[in-house]
C-alpha positions in Angstrom: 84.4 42.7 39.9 83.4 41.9 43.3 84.0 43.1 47.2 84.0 41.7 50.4 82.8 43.2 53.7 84.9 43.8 57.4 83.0 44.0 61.1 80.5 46.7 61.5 82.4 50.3 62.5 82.0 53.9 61.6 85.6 54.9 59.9 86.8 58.2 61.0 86.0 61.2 58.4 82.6 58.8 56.8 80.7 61.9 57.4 77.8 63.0 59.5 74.9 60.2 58.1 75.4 56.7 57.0 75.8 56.4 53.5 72.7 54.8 53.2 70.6 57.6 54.6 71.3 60.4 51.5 70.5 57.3 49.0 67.3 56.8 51.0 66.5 60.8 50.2 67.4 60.8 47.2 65.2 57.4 46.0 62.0 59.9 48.4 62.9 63.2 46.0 62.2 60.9 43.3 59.2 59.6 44.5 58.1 62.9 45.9 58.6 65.3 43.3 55.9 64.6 40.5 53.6 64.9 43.9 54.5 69.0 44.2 53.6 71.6 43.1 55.3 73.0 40.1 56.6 76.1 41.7 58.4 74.0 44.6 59.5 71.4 42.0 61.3 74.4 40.2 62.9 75.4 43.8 64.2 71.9 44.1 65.2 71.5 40.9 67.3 74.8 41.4 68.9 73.7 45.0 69.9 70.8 43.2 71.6 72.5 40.1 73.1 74.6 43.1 74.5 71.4 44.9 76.3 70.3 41.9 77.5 73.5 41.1 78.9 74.1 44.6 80.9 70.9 43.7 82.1 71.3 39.9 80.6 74.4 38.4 80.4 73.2 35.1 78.7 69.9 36.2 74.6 71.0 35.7 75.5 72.3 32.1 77.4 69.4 31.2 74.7 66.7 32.3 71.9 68.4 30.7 73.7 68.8 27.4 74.6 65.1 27.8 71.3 64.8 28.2 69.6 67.7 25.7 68.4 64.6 23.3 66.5 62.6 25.4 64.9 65.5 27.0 63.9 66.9 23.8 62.3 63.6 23.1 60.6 63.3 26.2 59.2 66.8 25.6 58.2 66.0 22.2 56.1 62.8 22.9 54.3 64.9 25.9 53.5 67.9 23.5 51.7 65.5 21.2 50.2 63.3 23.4 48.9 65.1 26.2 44.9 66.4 25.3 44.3 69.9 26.0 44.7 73.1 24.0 46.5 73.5 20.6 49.6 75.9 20.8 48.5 77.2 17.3 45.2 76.4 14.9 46.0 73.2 13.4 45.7 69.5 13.8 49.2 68.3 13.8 50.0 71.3 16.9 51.1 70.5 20.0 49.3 71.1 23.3 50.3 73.8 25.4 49.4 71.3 28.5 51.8 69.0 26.5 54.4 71.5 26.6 54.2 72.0 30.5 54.2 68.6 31.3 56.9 67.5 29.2 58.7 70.7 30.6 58.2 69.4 33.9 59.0 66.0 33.4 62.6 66.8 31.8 63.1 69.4 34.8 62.3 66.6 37.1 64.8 64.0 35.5 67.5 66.9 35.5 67.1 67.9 39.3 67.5 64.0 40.2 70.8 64.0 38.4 72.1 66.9 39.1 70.9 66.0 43.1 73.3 62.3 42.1 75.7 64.1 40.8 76.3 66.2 43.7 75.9 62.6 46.2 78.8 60.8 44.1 80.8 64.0 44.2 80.9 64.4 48.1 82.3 61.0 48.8 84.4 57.9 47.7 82.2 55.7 45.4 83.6 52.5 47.9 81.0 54.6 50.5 78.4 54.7 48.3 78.4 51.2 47.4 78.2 50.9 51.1 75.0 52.8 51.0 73.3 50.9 48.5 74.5 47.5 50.4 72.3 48.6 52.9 69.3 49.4 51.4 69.2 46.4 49.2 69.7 44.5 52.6 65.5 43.9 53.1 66.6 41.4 49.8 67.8 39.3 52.1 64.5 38.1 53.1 63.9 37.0 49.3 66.7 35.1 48.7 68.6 37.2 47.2 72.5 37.8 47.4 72.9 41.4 48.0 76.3 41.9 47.6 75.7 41.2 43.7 72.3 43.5 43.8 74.2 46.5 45.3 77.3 46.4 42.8 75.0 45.8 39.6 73.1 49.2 40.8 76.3 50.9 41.9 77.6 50.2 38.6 74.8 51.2 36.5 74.8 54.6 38.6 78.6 54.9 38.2 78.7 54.8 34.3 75.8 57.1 34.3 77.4 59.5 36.3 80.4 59.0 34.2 78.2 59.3 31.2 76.9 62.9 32.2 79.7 64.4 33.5 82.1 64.7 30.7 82.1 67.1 27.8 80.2 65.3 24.3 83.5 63.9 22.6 84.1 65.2 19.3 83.8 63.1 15.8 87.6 63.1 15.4 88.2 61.6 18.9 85.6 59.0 18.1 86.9 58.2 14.6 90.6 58.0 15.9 89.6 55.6 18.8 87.8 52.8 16.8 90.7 53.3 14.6 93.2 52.9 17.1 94.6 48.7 17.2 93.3 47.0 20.3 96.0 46.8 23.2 96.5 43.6 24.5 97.8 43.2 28.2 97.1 41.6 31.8 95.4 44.4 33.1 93.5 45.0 29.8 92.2 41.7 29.8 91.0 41.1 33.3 89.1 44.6 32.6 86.7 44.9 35.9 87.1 40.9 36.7 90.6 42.0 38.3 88.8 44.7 40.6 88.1 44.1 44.1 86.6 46.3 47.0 86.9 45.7 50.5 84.2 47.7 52.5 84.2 48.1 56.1 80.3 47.6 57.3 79.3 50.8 59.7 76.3 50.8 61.7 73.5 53.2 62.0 72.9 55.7 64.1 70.3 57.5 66.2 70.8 60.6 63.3 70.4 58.3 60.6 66.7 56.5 62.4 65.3 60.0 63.0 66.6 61.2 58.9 64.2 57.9 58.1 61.7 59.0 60.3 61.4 62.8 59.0 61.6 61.3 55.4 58.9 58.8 56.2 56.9 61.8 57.4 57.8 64.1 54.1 56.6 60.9 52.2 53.3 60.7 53.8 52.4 64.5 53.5 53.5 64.3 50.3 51.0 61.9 49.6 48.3 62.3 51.4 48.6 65.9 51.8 
């Protein structure tokens, strides 16, 4: 699978910010969030369930029940890792300061998928792929060929968006799919070699410098504040 890229424009109906500008805020939440307080990381982590939920209402459940597992680890190896106070007299018990932790950990992985979740849902994954073009562009100065960087991301964010938003599939549907004979066709076997995008380059604007700028500022305060 590969794209190609057209002059520089802004396509009617793109929306308000360049796609790169949401994809900078989101990469800031997750920078940001372990840095609050636990009462505004709850309100975020609420806004975001309400973001996705505006979009598909069924869309936080189904990501963190896609996701109940490896939160449940993650919980478990903070509860008996973390030093601090036992939950109950004995030496195999769990911490309580464990617990919160781990608690707080898997509520910050949901709120940044429910957050990406509601980015891929408000516009055309082509525009998104835009966005992370742009961001990967400081690669240029490497070396590197960014049109590959920004498709391996936007693929791995693409199959775990897919991964998260459907409903667990049941035993049956699994059994009677690696049961099923393998088709056999053109289209089947160029798979996503046969794919091809064709993205039209837009430029940024003066809303997108001063989003950077008041992010840049959230990110300092969040750090040195």
């Amino acid at each position: 699978m590969g794209f190609s890229v057209s002059s520089p424009d802004r396509p009617a109906g793109s929306g308000f910010f360049h796609p790169a500008t949401p994809l900078a805020a989101w990469l800031m939440l997750a920078v940001m969030l372990p840095l609050w307080p636990w009462p505004l990381q709850l309100a975020a982590a609420a806004a975001c369930a309400g973001l996705a939920a505006r979009r598909e209402r069924a869309a936080p459940w189904l990501a963190a029940r896609r996701m109940r597992w490896l939160l449940a680890a993650l919980l478990a190896a903070m509860a008996w890792s973390t030093p601090g106070q036992a939950l109950w007299p004995a030496d195999w018990a769990p911490t309580r300061e464990g617990v919160l932790e781990g608690g707080l950990h898997a509520l910050r992985l949901l709120a940044l998928l429910w957050c990406m979740k509601a980015l891929f849902a408000s516009r055309s994954r082509q525009t998104w792929l835009l966005g992370l073009r742009t961001l990967c562009w400081p690669l240029t100065w490497l070396g590197l060929d960014i049109n590959r960087a920004a498709l391996r991301l936007w693929l791995t964010l693409e199959e775990s968006e897919r991964l998260t938003g459907q409903a667990p599939p049941r035993w049956r549907d699994l059994w009677q799919a690696l049961s099923a004979a393998p088709t056999a066709g053109p289209d089947h076997a160029q798979g996503d070699e046969g794919r091809a995008l064709t993205l039209q380059l837009q430029a940024l604007t003066a809303r997108d410098l001063l989003a950077w700028l008041v992010l840049a500022l959230a990110l300092a305060a969040s750090v040195f504040g």
